[in-house]
C-alpha positions in Angstrom: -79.7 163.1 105.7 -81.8 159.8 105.4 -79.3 157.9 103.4 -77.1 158.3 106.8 -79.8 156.6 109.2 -78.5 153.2 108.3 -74.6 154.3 110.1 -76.2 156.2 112.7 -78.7 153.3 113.3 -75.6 151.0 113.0 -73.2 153.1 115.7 -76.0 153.6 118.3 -76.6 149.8 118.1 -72.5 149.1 118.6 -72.3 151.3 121.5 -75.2 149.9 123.2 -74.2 146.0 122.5 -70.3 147.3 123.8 -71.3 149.3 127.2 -74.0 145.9 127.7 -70.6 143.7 127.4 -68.8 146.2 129.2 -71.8 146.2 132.1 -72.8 142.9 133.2 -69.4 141.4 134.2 -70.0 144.4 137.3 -73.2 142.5 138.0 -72.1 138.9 138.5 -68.6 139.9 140.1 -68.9 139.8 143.6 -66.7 141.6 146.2 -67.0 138.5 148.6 -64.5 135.9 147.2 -61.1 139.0 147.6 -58.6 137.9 150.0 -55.0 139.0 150.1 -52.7 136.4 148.0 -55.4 136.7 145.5 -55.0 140.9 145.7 -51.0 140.3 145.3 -49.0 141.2 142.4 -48.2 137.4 142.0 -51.0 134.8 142.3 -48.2 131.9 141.3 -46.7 131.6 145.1 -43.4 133.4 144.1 -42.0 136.2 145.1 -41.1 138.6 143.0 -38.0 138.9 142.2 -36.1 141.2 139.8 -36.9 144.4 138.3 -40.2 144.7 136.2 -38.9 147.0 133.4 -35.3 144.8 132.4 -34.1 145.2 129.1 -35.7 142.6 126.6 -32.8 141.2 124.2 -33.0 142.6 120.7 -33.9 139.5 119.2 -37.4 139.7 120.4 -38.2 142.5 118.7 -36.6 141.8 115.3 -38.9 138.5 115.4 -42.0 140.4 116.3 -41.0 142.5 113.3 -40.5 139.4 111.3 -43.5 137.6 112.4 -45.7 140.8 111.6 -44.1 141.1 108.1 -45.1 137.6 107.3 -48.1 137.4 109.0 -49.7 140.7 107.4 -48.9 139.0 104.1 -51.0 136.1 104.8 -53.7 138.7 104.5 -53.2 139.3 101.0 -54.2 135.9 100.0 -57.7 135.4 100.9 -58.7 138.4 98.9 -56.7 137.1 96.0 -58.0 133.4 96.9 -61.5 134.9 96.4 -61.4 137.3 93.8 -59.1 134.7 91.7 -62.0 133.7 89.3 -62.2 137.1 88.2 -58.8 138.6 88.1 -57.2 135.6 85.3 -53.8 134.8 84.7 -53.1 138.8 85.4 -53.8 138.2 89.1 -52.2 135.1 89.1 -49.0 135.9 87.7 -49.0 139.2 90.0 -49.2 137.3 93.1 -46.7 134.9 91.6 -44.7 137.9 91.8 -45.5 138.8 94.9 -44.6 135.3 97.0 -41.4 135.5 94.9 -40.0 139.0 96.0 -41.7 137.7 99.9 -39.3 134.4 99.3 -36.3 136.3 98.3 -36.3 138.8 101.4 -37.3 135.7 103.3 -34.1 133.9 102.3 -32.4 136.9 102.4 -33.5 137.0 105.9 -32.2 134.0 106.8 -28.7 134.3 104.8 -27.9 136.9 107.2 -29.0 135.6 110.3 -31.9 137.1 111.2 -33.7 133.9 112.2 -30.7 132.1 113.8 -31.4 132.6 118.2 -27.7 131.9 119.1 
């Protein structure tokens, strides 16, 4: 059971530093400053207009999807960027290999469209 005291030590340490961030916005905020167009849905000066839950055009999403595909690739490098010293011309040539099979769905991507907005 002792060589858990180190987590344990750890989580009770995590929850105390987050419910301290969590607590002493509550005791600077004051209640004083409220008044109505700050309380409003809009703060700009406009009314709303419109419904809040319209239909989003597909092409959002597919370059969310897009962006997150290429951006969660990104986070294969810096392991391999560190760990290159070690891992020779194996590691190399593998992410070689990698960048080229993320280039040709990238251009494959953009052969059919995907990144065109009109």
């Amino acid at each position: 059971m002792l060589e858990f005291a180190p987590i344990f030590i750890y989580l009770v340490i995590s929850l105390l530093v987050s419910l301290i961030l969590l607590g002493v916005p509550f005791l600077f905020a004051s209640n004083s400053s409220t008044y109505p167009e700050k309380l409003s849905a809009y703060e700009c000066g406009f009314d709303p207009f419109g419904d809040a839950r319209s239909r989003f055009d597909i092409r959002f999403y597919l370059v969310s999807i897009l962006f997150i595909i290429f951006d969660l690739e990104v986070t294969f490098f810096f392991p391999w960027a560190v760990s290159l010293n070690k891992i020779d011309l194996f590691g190399f040539w593998s992410m070689m290999a990698f960048l080229l099979i993320l280039t040709i769905g990238f251009l494959y991507e953009w052969k059919r469209g995907a990144l065109d907005w009109e």
